[in-house]
N, C-alpha and C positions, 0 to 999 in steps of 0.2 A: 504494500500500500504506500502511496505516496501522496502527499500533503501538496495543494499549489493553491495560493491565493490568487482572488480572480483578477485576471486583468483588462481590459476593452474589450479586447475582441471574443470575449466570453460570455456576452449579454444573453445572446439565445440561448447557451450553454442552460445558465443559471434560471431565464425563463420559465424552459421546460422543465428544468426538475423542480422547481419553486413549484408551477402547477402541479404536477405531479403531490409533492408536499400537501400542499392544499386538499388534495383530491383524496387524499389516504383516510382521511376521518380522524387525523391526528391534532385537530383544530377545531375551532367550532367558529372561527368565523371561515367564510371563504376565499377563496384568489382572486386578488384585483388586482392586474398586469400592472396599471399606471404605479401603483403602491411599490411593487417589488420591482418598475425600475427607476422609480426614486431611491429605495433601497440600495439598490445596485450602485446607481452614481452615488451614494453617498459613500459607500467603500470602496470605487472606484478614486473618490476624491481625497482619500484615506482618512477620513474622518478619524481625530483621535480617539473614540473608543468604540470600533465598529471592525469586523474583520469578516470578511468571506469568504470561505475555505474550500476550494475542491477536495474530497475523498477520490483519491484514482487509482483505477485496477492496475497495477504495475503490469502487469503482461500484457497489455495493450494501452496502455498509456491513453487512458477515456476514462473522463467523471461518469463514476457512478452514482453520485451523491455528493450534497452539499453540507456547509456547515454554518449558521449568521455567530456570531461571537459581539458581545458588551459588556460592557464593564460599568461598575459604578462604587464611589470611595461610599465604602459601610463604617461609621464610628464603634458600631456594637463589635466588628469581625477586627476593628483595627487596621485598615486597608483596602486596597481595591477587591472588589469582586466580582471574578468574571462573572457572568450571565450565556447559558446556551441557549440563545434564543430560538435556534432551529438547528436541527438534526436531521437528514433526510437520507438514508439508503434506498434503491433503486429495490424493491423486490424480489428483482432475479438475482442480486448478488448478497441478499441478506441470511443470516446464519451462518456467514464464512468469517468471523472476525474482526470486520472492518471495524463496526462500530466499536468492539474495544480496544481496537489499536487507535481509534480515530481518539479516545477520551485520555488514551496512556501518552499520547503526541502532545492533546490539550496541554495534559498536567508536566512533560516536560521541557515544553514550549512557553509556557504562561509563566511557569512557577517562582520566578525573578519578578515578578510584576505583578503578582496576586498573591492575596492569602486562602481565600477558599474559589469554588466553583459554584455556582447552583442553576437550577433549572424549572422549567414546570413542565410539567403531565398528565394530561388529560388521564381521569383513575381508571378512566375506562380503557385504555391501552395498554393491558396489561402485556404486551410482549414488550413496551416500550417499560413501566412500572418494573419487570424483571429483570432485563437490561442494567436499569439505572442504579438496580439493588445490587446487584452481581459486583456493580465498579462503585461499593462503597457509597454512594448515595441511601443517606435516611429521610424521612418525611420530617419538617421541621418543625409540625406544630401549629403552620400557620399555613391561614386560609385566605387568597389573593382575593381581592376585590376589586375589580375595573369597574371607570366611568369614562365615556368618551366623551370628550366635547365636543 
C-alpha cells in the first residue's frame, strides 16, 4: 500500500470515490459534487489543517480509496487533534488490510504533530464500528450534536 496526497490532476480521481463514499450508507447526509470540490480545492490549496490522502494498490499503482484528514488544538487532550473525517475503501479491495495499514501510516505520519486521533461512526456500520475497535479506538462517552446554519 502506498500513501499519495492529492494533487490537480486528481479531481475526478477523488470525485468518484467521494460518491462512491456517499453512496455506501456510511453517512446520513448525501453527495453534493459542488461540496466535495470545494473540499478538494481546499487541500488542493493546502489549507493548514486539511489533508487528502490517496490509499493505492501498490501493484498497480490506482486509488483504491481515499482519506479527508483535520485537525483541531483540544485544551482537554493538550494538543492538536487529528480528526478522520472520511475513510473510504473501494469494496473490491476491502478485507485485505488496507484500512489498517492506512490508520498504522496515520499514527506514524501524524505522530510529531498530534496527541490523539478521533473519529465518528455511524453505530450502524458495524464493519466500520469493528474496524475502528481492532486499531484501539474506544467510544468516548460523548454524543455529537450538529446544527447547520
Amino acid at each position: 500500500m502506498l500513501v499519495k496526497e492529492f494533487s490537480k490532476e486528481d479531481e475526478s480521481t477523488f470525485l468518484k470515490l467521494c460518491r462512491q463514499f456517499y453512496s455506501s450508507n456510511a453517512t446520513v447526509k448525501g453527495y453534493h459534487e459542488e461540496t466535495a470540490r470545494k473540499t478538494f480545492e481546499r487541500v488542493i490549496d493546502h489549507h493548514e489543517n486539511l489533508w487528502g490522502l490517496f490509499i493505492i494498490r501498490e501493484e498497480t499503482n490506482t486509488p483504491i480509496g481515499y482519506s479527508l484528514i483535520t485537525s483541531y488544538w483540544c485544551n482537554e487532550e493538550g494538543g492538536n487533534v487529528l480528526v478522520l473525517d472520511e475513510l473510504y475503501i473501494d469494496p473490491d479491495d476491502r478485507h485485505q488490510g488496507y484500512a489498517t495499514k492506512f490508520m498504522d501510516w496515520i499514527q506514524a505520519n501524524f505522530k510529531k504533530d498530534a496527541v490523539a486521533i478521533t473519529l465518528e461512526v455511524l453505530t450502524s456500520n458495524q464493519n466500520a464500528c469493528s474496524l475502528y475497535s481492532k486499531e484501539g479506538f474506544n467510544p468516548d462517552g460523548f454524543t455529537t450534536y450538529s446544527k447547520n446554519f
